[in-house]
N, C-alpha and C positions, 0 to 999 in steps of 0.2 A: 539277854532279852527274855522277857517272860512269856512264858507257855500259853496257849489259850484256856480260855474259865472256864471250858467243858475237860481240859486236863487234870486241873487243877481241882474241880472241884467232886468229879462223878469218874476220873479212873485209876485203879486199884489195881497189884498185881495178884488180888484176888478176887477180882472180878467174873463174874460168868465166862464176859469175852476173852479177857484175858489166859482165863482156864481152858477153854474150849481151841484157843490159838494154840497153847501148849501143845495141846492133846494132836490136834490135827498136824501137827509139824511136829511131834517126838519130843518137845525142847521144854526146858523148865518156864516156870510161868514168870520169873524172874528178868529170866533172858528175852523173852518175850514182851516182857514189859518196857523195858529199855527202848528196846529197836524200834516200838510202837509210836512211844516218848518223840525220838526223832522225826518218824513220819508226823505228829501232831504237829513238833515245832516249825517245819518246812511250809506246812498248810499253813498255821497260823502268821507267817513269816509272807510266806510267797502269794497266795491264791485268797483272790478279790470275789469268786465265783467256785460252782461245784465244779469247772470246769479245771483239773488240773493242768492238762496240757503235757501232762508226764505216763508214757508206757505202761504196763502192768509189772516188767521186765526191771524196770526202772525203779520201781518205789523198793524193790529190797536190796537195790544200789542205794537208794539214800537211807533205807534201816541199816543199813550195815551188815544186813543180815546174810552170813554166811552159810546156813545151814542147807542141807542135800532139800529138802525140799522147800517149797517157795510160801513165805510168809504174807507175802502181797496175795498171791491165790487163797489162804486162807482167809485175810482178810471178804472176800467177797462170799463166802460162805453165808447161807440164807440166817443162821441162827447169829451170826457176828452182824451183817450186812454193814459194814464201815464203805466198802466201795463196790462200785458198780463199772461193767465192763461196757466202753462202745464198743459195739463190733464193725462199725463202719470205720475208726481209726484208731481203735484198738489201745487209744489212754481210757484212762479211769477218772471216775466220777466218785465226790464225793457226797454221800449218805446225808443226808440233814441238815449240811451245810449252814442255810442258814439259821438253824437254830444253834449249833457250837458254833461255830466260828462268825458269825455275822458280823459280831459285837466289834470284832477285831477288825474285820475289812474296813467299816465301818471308820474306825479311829485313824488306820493309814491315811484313808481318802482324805481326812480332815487334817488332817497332819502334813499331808501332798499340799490341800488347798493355802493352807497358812501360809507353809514354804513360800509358795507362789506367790502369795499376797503383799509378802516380806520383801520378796525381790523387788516388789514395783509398790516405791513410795509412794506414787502418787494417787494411789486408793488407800488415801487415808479413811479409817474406819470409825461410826460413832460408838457407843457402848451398846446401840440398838442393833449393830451389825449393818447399818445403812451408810452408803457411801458419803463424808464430810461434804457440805457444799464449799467450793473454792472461794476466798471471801475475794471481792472484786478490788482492783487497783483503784486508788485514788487516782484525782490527777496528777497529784504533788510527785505520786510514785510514778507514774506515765512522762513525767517530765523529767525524770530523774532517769529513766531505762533512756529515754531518744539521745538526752545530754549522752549518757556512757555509749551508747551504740556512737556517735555522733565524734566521739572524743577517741574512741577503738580505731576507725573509719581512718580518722586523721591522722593518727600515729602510726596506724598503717601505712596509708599514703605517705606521709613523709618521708620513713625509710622505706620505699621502695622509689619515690626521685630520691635518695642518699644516695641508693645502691648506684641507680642509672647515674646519677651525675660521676659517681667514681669511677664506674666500667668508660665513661665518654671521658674522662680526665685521663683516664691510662690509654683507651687508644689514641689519642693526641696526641699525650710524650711520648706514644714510642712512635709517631710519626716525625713528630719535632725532634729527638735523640737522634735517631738513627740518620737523621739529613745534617743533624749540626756539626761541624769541622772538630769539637775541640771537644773527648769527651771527659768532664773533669765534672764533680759534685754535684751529683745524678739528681743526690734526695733533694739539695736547698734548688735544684733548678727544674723539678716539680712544682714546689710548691710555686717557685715563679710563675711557672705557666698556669696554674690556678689563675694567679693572681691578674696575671695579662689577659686573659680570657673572659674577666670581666667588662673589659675595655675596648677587645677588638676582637674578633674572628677567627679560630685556627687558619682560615683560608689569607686573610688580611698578613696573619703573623708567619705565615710559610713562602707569603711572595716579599717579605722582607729577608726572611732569611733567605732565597734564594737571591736577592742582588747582593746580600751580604755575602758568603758564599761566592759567588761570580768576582765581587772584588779583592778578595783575598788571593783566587787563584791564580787573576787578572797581575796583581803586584807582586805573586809569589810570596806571601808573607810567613814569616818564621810561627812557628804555632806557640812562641810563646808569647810573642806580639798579639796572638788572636784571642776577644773578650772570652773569658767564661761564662757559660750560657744563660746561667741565671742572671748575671750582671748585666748581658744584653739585653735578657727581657724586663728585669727589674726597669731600664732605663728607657722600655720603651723605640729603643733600637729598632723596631721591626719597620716604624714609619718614615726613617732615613730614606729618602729621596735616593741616594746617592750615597753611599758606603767610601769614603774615602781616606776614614785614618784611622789607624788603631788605638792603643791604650798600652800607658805607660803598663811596665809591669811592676812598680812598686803598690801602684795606683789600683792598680788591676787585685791587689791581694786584699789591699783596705777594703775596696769595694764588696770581695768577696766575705769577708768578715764581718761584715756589718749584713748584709743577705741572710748569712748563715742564725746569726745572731736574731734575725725579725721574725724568720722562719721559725726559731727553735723557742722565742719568746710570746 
């Protein structure tokens, strides 16, 4: 990064000041020039105001400057006067401030404001530096945002009755599952119970399967006489009056294969 224009333009390591720094501190004017160098580029860098906000102690930890006696104290020497001492807090002031360095604080600030201006598009700027006026919506455009909110709205709603109609499909088989005698082709006697619940009632379809149930226990029936569950409800089974015969079991597998086959088709 570059030095400030009072650097650059008016100091020399055979400067008066520079000469006069040497002398008071032992050190060649060379050396001296350097360390200087750093204390400008910190100012021009760091500090908006003469106000540094840095020690006396301090500016010859940022010169680097090593030497037995203190180069910052020289600094404040009346014929140098680069900086000035608070004695209420004891940082340093600098000298002239805004005639060296203004120019530079100056450029930050504007360089901050851009930044900022860049983060938020929506001050868009004219070439006059005046804020864009926002060109107003048609209606064509006003009918086209309500449709898209409108159509958003909807597709939302939809999948969330998907979701609830799934969560209400699954606790129902597993209240229908867990009651039915014969547990055999889980997935195509899901889709059954979908499919029955268009029709009638989990409450309707659970007091058939309770007299069905009751008459199986009723004749003692071999479980492989007993329908599989899809096949009961595919058939509508639930509104049996009266549960009194079973199903062949050859019968009983066509049945199932053809279930199987509607489901998966």
């Amino acid at each position: 990064m570059a030095h400030s224009e009072w650097i650059k333009l008016h100091l020399h390591p055979d400067d008066n000041e520079i000469l006069r720094l040497a002398e008071l501190t032992g050190s060649v004017p060379e050396l001296v020039f350097c360390a200087v160098i750093r204390w400008f580029w910190h100012i021009d860098q760091k500090c908006d105001t003469c106000e540094t906000g840095v020690m006396l102690k301090s500016v010859d930890r940022i010169m680097q400057w090593q030497s037995g006696v203190s180069l910052a104290e020289a600094m404040t020497d009346e014929f140098v006067g680069w900086l000035e001492l608070d004695e209420e807090t004891g940082n340093v002031r600098i000298s002239g401030f805004d005639k060296h360095f203004g120019r530079s604080a100056k450029r930050r600030a504007q360089e901050a404001k851009r930044k900022a201006s860049a983060r938020c598009p929506q001050n868009v700027r004219t070439s006059c530096g005046q804020n864009a006026p926002q060109e107003p919506r048609t209606k064509n455009q006003q009918k086209k945002d309500i449709t898209t909110l409108a159509q958003s709205r909807a597709s939302s709603d939809s999948a969330s009755k998907k979701r609830a109609a799934a969560k209400e499909l699954e606790d129902a088989f597993g209240r229908f599952w867990s009651a039915y005698p014969r547990k055999v082709g889980k997935k195509v006697a899901k889709t059954a119970l979908g499919k029955a619940l268009k029709d009638a009632t989990l409450a309707e379809i659970m007091d058939g399967l309770d007299r069905y149930t009751a008459h199986i226990q009723r004749e003692n029936t071999e479980e492989r006489f007993v329908a599989h569950p899809a096949t009961w409800l595919n058939h509508g089974r639930w509104s049996d009056e009266a549960a009194t015969s079973t199903i062949d079991p050859w019968l009983e597998n066509y049945l199932d294969k053809e279930a199987a086959s509607d489901a998966t088709g």
